[in-house]
Each structure stands twice: as C-alpha cells, then as structure tokens.
PDB file of N, CA, C and O in Angstrom:
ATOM      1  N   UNK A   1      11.147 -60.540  -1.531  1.00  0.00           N
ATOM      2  CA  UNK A   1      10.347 -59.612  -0.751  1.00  0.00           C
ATOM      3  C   UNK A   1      11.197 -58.473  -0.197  1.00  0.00           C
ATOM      4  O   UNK A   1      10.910 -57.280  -0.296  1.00  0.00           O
ATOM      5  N   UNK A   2      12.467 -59.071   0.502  1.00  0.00           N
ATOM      6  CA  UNK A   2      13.150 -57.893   0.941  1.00  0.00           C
ATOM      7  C   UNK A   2      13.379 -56.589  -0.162  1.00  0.00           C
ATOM      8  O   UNK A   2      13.275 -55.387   0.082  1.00  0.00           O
ATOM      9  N   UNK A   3      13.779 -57.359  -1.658  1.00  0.00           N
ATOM     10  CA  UNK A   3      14.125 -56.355  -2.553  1.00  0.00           C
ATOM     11  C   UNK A   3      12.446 -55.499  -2.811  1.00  0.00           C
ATOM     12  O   UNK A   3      12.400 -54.427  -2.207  1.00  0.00           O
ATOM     13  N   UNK A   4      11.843 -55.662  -3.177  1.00  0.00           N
ATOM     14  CA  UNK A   4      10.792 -54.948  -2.716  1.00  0.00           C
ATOM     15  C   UNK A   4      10.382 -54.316  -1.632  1.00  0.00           C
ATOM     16  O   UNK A   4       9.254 -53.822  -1.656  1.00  0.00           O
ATOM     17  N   UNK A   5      11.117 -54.205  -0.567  1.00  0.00           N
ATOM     18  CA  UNK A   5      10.637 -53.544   0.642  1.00  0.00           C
ATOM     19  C   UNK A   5      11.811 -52.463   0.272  1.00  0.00           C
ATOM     20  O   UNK A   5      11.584 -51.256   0.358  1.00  0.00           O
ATOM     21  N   UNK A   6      12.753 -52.843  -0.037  1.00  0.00           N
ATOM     22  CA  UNK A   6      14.337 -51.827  -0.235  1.00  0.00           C
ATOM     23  C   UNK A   6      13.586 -50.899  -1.411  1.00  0.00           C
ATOM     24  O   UNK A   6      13.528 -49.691  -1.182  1.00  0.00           O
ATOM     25  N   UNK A   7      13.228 -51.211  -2.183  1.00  0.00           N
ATOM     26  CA  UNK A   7      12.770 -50.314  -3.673  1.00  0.00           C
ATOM     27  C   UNK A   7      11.771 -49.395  -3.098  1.00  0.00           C
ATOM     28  O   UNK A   7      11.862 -48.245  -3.527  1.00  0.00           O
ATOM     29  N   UNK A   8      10.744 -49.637  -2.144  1.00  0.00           N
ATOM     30  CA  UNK A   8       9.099 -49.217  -1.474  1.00  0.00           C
ATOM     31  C   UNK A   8       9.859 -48.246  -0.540  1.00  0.00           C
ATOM     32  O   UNK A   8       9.263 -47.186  -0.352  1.00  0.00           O
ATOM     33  N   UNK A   9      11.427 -48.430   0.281  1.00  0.00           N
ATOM     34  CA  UNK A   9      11.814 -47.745   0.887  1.00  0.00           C
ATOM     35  C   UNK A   9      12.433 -46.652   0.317  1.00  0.00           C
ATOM     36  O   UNK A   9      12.396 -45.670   1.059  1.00  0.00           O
ATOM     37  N   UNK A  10      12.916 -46.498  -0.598  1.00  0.00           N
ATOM     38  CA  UNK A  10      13.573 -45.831  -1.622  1.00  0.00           C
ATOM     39  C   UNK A  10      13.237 -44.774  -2.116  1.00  0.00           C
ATOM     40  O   UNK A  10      13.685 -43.654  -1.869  1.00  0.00           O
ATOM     41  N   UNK A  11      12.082 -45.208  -3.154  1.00  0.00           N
ATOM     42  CA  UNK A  11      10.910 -44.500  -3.578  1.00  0.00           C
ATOM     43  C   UNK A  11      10.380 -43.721  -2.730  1.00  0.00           C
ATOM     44  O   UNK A  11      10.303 -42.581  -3.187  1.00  0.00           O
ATOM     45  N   UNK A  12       9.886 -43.843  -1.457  1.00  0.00           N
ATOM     46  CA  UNK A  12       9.239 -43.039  -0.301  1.00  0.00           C
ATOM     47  C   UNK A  12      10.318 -42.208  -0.153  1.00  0.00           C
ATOM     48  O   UNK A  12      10.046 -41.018  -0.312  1.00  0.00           O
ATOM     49  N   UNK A  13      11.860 -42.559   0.193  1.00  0.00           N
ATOM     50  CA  UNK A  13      12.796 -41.698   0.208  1.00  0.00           C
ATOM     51  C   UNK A  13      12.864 -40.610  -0.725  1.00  0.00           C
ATOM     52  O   UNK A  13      12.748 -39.389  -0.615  1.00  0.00           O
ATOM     53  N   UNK A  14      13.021 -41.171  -1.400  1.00  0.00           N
ATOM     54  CA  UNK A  14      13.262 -40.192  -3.187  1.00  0.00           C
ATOM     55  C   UNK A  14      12.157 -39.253  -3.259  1.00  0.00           C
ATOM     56  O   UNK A  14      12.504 -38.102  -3.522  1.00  0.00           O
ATOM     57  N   UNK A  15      10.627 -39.497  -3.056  1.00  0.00           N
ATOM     58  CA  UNK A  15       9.817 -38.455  -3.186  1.00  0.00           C
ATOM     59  C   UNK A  15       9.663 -37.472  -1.923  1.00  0.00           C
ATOM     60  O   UNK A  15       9.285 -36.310  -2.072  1.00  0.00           O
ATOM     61  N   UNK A  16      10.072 -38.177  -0.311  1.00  0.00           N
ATOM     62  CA  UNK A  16      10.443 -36.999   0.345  1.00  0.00           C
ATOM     63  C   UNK A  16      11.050 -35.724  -0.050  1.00  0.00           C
ATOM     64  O   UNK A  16      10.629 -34.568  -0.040  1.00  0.00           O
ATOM     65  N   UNK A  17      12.400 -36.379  -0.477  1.00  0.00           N
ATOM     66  CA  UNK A  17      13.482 -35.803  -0.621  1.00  0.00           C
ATOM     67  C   UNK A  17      13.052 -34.472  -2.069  1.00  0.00           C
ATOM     68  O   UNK A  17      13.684 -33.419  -2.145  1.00  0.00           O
ATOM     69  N   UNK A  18      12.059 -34.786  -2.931  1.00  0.00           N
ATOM     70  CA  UNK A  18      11.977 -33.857  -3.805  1.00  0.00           C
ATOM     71  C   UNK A  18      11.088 -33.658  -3.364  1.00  0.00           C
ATOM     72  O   UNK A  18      10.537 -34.052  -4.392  1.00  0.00           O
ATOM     73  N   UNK A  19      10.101 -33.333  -2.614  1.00  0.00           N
ATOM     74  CA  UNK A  19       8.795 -32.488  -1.909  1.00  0.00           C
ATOM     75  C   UNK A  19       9.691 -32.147  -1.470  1.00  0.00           C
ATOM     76  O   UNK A  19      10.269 -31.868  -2.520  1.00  0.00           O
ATOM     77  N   UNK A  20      10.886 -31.724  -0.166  1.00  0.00           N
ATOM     78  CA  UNK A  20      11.341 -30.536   0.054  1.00  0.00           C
ATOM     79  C   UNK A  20      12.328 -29.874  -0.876  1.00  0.00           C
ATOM     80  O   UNK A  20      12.838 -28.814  -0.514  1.00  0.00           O
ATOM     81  N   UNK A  21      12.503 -30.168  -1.523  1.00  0.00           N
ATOM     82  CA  UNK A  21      13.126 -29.590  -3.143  1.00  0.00           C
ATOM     83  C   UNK A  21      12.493 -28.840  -3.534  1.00  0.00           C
ATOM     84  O   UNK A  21      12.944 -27.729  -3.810  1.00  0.00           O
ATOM     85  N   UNK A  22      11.109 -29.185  -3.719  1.00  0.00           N
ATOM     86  CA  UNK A  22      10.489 -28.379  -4.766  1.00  0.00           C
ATOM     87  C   UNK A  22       9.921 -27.493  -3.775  1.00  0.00           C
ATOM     88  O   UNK A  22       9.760 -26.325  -4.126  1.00  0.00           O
ATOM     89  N   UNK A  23       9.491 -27.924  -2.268  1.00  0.00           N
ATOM     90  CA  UNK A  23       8.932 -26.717  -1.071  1.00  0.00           C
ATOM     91  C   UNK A  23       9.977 -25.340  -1.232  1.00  0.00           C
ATOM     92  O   UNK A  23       9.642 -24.165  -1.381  1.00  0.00           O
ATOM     93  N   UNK A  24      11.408 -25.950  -1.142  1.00  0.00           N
ATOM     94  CA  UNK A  24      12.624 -25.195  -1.396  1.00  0.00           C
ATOM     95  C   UNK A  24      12.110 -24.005  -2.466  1.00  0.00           C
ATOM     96  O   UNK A  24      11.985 -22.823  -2.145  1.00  0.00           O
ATOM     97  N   UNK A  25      11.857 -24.516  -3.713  1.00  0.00           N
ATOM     98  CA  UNK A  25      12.176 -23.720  -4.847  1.00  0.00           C
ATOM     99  C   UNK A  25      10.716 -22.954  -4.613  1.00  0.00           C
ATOM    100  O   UNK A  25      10.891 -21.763  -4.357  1.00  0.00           O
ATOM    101  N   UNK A  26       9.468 -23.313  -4.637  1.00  0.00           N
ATOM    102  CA  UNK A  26       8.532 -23.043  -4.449  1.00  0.00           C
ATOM    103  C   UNK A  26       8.409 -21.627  -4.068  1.00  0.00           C
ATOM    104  O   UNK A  26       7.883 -20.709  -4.696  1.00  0.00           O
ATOM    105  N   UNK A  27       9.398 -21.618  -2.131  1.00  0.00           N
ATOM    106  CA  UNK A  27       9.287 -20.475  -1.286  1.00  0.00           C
ATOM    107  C   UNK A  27      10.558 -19.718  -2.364  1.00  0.00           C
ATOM    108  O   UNK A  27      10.874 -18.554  -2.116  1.00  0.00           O
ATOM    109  N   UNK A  28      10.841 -20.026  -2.856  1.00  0.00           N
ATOM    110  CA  UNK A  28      12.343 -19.029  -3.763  1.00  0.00           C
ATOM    111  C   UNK A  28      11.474 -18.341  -4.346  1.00  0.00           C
ATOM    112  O   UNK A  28      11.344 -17.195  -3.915  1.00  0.00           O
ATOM    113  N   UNK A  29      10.446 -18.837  -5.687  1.00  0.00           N
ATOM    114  CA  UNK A  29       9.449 -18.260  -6.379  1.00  0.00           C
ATOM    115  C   UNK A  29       8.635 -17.593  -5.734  1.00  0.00           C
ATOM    116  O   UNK A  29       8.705 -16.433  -6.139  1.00  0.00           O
ATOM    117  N   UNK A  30       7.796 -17.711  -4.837  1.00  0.00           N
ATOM    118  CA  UNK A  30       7.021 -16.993  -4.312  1.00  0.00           C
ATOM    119  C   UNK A  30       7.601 -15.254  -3.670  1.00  0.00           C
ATOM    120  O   UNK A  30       7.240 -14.080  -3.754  1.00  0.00           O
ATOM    121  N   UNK A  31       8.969 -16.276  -2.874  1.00  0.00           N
ATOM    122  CA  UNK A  31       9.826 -14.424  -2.333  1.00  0.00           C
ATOM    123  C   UNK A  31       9.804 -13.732  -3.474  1.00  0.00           C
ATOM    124  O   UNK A  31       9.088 -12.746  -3.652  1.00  0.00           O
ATOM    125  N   UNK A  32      10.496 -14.154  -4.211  1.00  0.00           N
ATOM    126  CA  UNK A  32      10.891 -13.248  -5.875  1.00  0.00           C
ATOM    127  C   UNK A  32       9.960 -12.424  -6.432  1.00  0.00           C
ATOM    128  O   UNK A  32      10.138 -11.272  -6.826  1.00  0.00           O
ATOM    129  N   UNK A  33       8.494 -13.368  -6.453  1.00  0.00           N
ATOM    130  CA  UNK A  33       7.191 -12.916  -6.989  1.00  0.00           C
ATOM    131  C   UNK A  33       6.659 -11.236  -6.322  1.00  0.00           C
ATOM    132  O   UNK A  33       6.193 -10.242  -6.879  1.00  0.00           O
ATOM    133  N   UNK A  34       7.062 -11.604  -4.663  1.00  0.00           N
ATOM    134  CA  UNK A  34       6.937 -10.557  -3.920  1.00  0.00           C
ATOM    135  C   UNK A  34       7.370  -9.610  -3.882  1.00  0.00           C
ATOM    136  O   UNK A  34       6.694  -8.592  -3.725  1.00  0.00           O
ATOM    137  N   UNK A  35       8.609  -9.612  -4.009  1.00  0.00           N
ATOM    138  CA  UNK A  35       9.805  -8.744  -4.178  1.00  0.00           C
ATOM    139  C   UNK A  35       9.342  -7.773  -5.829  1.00  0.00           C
ATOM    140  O   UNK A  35       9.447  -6.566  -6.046  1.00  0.00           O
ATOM    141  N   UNK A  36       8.905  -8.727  -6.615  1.00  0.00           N
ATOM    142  CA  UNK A  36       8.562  -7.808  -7.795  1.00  0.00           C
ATOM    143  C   UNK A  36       7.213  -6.715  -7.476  1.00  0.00           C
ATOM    144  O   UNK A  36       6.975  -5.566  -7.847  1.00  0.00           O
ATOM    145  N   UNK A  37       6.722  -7.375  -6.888  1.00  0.00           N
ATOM    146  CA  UNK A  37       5.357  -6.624  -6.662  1.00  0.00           C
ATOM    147  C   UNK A  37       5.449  -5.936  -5.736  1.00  0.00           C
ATOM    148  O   UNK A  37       4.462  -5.208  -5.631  1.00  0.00           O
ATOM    149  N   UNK A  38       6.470  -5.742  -4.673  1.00  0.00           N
ATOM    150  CA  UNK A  38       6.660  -4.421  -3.750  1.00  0.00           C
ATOM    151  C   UNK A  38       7.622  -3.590  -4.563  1.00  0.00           C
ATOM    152  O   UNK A  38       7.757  -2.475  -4.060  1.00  0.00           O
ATOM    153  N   UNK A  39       8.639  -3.854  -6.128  1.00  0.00           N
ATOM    154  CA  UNK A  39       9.039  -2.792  -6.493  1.00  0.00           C
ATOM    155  C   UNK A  39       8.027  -2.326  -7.238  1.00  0.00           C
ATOM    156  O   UNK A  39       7.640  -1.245  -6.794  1.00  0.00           O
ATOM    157  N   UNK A  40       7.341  -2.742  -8.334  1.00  0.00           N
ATOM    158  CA  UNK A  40       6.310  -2.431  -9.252  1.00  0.00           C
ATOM    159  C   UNK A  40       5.275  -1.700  -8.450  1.00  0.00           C
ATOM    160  O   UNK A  40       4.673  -0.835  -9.087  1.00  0.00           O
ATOM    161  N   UNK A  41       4.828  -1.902  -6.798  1.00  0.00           N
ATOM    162  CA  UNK A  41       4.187  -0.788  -6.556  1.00  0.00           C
ATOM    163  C   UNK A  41       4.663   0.302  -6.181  1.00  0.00           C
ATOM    164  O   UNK A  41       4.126   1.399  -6.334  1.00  0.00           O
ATOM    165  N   UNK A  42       5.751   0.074  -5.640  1.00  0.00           N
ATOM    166  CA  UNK A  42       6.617   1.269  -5.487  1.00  0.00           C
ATOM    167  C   UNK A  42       6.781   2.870  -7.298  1.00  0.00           C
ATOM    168  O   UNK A  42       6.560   4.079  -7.359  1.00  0.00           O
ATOM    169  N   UNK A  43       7.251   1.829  -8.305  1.00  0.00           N
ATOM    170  CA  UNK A  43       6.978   2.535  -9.018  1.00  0.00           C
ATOM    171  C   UNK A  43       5.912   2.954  -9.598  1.00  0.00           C
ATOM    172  O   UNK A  43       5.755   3.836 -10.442  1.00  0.00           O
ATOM    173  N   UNK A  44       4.962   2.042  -8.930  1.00  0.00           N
ATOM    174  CA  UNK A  44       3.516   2.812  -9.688  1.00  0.00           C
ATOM    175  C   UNK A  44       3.326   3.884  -8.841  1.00  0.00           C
ATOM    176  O   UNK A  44       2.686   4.849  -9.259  1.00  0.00           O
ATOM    177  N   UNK A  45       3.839   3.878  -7.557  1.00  0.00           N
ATOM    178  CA  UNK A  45       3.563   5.076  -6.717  1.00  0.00           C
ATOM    179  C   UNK A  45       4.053   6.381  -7.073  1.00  0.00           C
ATOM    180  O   UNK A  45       3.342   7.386  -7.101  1.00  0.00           O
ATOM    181  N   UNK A  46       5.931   6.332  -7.487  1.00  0.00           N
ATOM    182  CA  UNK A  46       6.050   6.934  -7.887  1.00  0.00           C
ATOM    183  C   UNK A  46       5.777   7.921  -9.520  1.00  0.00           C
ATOM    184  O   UNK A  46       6.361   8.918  -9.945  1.00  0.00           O
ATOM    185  N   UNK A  47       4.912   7.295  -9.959  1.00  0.00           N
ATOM    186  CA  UNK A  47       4.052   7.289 -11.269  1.00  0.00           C
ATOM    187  C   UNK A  47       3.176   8.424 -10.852  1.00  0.00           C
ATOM    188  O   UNK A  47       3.249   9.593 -11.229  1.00  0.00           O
ATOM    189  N   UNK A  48       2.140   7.761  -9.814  1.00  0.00           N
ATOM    190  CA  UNK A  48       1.057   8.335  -9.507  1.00  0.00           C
ATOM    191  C   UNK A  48       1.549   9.539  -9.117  1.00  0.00           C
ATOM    192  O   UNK A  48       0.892  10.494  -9.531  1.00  0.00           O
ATOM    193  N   UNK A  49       2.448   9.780  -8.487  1.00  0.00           N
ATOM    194  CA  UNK A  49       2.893  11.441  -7.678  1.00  0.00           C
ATOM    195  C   UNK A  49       3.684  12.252  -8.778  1.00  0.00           C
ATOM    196  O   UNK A  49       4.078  13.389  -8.515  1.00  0.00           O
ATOM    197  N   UNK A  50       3.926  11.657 -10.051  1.00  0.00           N
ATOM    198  CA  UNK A  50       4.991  12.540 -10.880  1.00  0.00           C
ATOM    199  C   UNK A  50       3.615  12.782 -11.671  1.00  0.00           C
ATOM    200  O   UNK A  50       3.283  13.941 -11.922  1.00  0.00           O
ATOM    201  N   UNK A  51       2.856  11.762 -12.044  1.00  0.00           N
ATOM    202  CA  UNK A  51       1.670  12.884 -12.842  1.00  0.00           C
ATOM    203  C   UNK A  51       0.675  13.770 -12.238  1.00  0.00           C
ATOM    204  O   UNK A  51       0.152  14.639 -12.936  1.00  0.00           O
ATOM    205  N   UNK A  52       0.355  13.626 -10.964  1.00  0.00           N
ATOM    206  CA  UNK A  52      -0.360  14.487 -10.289  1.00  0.00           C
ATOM    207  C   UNK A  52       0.643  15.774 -10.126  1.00  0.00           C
ATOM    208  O   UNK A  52       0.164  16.895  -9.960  1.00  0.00           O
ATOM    209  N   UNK A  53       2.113  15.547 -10.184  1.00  0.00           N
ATOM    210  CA  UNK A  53       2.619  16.942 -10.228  1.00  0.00           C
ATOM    211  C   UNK A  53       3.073  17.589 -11.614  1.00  0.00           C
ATOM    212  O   UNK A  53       3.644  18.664 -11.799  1.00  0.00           O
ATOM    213  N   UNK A  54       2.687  16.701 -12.466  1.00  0.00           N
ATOM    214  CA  UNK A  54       2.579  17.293 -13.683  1.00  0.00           C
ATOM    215  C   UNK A  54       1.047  18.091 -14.429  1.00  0.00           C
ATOM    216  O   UNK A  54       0.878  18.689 -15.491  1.00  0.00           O
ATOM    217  N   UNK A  55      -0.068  17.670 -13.048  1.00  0.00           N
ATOM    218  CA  UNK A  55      -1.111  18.296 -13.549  1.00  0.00           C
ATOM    219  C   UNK A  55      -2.201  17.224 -13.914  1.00  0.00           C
ATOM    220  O   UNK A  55      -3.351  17.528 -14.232  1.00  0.00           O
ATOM    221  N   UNK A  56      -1.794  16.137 -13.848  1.00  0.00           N
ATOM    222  CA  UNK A  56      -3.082  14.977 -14.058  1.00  0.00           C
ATOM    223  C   UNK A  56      -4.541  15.053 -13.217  1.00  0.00           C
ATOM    224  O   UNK A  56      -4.284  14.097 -12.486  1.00  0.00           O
ATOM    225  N   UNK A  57      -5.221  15.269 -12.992  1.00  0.00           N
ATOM    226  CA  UNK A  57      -6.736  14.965 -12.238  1.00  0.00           C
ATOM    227  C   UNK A  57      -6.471  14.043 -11.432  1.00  0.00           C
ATOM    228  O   UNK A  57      -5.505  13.427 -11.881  1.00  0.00           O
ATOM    229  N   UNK A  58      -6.886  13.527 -10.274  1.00  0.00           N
ATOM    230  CA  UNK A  58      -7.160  12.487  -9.389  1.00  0.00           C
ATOM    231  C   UNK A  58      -7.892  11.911 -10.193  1.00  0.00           C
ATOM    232  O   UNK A  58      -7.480  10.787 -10.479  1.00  0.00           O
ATOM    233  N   UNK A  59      -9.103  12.308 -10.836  1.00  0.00           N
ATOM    234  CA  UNK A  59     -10.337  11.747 -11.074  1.00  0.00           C
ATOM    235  C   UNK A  59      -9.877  10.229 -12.021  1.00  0.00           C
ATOM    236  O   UNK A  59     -10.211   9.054 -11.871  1.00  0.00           O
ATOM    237  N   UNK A  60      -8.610  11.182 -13.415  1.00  0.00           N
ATOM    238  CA  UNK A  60      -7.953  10.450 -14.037  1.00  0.00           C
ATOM    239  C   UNK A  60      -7.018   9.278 -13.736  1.00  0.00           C
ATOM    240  O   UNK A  60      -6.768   8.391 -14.552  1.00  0.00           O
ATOM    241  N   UNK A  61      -6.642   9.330 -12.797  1.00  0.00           N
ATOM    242  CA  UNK A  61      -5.316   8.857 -12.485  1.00  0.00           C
ATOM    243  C   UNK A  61      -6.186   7.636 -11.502  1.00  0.00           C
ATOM    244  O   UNK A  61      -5.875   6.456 -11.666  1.00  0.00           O
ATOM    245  N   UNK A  62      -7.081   7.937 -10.671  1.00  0.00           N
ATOM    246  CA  UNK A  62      -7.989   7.109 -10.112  1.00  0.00           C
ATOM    247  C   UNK A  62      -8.538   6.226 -11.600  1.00  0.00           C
ATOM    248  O   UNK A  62      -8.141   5.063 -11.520  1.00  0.00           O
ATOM    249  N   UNK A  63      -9.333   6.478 -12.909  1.00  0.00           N
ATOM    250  CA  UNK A  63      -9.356   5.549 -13.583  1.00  0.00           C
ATOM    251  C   UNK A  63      -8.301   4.982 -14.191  1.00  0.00           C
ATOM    252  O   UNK A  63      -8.636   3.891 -14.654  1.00  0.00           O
ATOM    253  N   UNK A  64      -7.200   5.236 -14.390  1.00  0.00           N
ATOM    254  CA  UNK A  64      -6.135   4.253 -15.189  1.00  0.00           C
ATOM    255  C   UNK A  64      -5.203   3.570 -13.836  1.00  0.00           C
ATOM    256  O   UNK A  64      -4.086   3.115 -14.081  1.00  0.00           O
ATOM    257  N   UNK A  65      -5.715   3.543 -12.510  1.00  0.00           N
ATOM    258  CA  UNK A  65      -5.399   2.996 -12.050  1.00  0.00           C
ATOM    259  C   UNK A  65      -6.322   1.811 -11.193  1.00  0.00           C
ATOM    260  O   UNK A  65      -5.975   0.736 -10.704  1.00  0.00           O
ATOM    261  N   UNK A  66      -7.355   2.351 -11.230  1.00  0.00           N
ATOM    262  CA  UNK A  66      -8.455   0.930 -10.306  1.00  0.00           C
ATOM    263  C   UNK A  66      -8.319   1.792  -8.994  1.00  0.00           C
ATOM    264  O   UNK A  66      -9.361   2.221  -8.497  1.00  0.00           O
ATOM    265  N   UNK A  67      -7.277   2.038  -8.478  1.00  0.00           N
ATOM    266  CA  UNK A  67      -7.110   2.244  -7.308  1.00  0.00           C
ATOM    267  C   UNK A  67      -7.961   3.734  -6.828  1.00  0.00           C
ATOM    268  O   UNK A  67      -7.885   4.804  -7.431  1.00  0.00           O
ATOM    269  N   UNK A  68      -8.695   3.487  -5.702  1.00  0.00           N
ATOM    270  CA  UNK A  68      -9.822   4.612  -5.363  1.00  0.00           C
ATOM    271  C   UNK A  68      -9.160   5.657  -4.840  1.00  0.00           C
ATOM    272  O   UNK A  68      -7.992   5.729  -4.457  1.00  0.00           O
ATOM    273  N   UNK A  69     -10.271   6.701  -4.867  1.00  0.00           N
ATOM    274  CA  UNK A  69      -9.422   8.648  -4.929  1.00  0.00           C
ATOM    275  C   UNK A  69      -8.949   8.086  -3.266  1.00  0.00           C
ATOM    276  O   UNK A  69      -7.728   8.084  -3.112  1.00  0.00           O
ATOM    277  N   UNK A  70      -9.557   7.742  -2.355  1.00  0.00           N
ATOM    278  CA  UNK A  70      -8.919   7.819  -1.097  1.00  0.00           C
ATOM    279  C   UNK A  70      -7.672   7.123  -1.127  1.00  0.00           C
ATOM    280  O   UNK A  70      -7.000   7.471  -0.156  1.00  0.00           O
ATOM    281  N   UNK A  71      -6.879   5.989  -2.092  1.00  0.00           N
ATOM    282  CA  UNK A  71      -6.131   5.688  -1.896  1.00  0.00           C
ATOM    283  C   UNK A  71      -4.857   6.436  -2.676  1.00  0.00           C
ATOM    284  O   UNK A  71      -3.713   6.675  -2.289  1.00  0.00           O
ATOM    285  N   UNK A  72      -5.457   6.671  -3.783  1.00  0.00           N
ATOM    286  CA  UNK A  72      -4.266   7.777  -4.376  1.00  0.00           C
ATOM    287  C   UNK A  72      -4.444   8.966  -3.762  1.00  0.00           C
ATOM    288  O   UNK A  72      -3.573   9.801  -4.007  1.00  0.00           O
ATOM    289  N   UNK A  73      -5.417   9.327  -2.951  1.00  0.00           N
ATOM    290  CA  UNK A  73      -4.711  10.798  -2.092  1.00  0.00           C
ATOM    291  C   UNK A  73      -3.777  10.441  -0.832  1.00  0.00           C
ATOM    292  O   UNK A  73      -2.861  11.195  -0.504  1.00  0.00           O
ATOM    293  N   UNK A  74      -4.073   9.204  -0.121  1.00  0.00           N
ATOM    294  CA  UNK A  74      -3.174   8.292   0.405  1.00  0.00           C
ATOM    295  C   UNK A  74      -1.512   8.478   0.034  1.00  0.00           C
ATOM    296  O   UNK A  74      -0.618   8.909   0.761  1.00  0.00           O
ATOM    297  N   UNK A  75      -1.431   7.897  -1.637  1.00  0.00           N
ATOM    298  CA  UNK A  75      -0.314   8.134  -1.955  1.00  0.00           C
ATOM    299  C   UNK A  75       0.353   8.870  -2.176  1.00  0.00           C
ATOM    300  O   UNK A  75       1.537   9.014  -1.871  1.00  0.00           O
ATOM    301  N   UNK A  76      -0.545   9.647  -2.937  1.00  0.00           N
ATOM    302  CA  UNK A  76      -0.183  11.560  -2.968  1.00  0.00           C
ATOM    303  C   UNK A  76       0.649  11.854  -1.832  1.00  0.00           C
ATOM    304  O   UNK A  76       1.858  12.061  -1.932  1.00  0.00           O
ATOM    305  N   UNK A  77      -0.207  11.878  -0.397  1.00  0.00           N
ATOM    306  CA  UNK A  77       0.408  12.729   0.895  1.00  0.00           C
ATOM    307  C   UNK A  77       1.680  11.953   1.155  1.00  0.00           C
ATOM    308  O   UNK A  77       2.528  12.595   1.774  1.00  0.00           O
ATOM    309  N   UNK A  78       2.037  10.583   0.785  1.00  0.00           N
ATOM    310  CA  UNK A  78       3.182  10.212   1.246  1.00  0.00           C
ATOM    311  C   UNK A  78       3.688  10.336   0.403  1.00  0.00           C
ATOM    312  O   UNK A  78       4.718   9.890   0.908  1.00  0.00           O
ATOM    313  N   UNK A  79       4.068  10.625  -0.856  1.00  0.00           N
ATOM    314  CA  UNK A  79       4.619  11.605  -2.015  1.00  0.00           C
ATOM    315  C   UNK A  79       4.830  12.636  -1.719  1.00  0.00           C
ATOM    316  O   UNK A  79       5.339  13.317  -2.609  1.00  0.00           O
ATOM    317  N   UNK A  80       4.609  13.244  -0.533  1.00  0.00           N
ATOM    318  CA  UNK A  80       4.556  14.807  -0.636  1.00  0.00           C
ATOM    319  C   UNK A  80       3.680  16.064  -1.518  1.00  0.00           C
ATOM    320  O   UNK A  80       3.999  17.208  -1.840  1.00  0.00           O
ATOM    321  N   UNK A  81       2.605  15.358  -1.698  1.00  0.00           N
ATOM    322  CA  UNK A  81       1.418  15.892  -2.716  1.00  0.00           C
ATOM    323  C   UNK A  81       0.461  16.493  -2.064  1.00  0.00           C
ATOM    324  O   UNK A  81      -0.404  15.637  -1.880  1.00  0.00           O
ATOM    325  N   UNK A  82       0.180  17.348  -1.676  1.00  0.00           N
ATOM    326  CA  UNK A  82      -0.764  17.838  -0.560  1.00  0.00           C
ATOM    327  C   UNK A  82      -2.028  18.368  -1.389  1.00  0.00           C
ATOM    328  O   UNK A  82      -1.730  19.060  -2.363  1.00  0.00           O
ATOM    329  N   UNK A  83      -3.264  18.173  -1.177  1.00  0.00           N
ATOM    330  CA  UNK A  83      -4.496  18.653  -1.514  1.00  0.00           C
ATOM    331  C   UNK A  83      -4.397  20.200  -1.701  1.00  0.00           C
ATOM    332  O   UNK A  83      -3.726  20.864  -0.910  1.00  0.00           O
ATOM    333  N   UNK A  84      -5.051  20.765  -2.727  1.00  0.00           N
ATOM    334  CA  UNK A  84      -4.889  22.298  -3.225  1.00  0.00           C
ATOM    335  C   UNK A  84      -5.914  22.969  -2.075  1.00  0.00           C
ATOM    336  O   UNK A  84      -6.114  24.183  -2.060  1.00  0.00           O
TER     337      UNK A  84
END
C-alpha cells in the first residue's frame, strides 16, 4: 500500500510540475504571438501611409484592408497624412 501511495504521490507531483511547464511555455507563446502582431500592425500601418502618399484612394485601401475609412484616416493623421 505504501508503494502505491509513493507512486499516487509522484504522479500528482510529476503532473504539477509539467502544468507549470507548459503554463511557462504557454505565456512564452502567447508574448511572442503578440509581439508579432504589434510589429505586423505596425507595418501594415506603415503600408497604409506609403500608399496613400503614393496616391491610393482611402476608398481602396479601406477595401484591401477590412479596416474602416475612420480608422485608416486615424492612421493616416498619425502618419502624418492630413486630409486634402
């Protein structure tokens, strides 16, 4: 019985011990995930402001992006893109 209580103790140990392992790696993946998606919008931003100063439409640039005219004029002005 004891050796069965030692193995039951073990086991409970052992899967603690990798639930915060994997909590560990988990929050690693998730930062990383984030980190990609605040540069990738960053460069979509800067996307959005190099073709509007190359002459693109809002109208356009609003469909190949999803993102609505109030928010790409949003981005525009913090681009330094000012309404004509």
């Amino acid at each position: 019985m004891a050796d069965d209580l030692t193995a039951a103790v073990r086991a409970y140990e052992e899967a603690r011990a990798a639930l915060t392992g994997a909590q560990a790696e988990a929050d690693r993946i998730v930062a990383e995930a984030k980190d990609e998606i605040a540069t990738a919008r960053s460069r979509l931003a800067e996307a959005i402001v190099e073709a509007a100063r190359s002459g693109t439409r809002q109208v356009d640039i609003v469909r190949a992006t999803g993102y609505t005219r109030e928010r790409i004029r949003q981005i525009l002005r913090a681009g330094g893109v000012e309404a004509d």
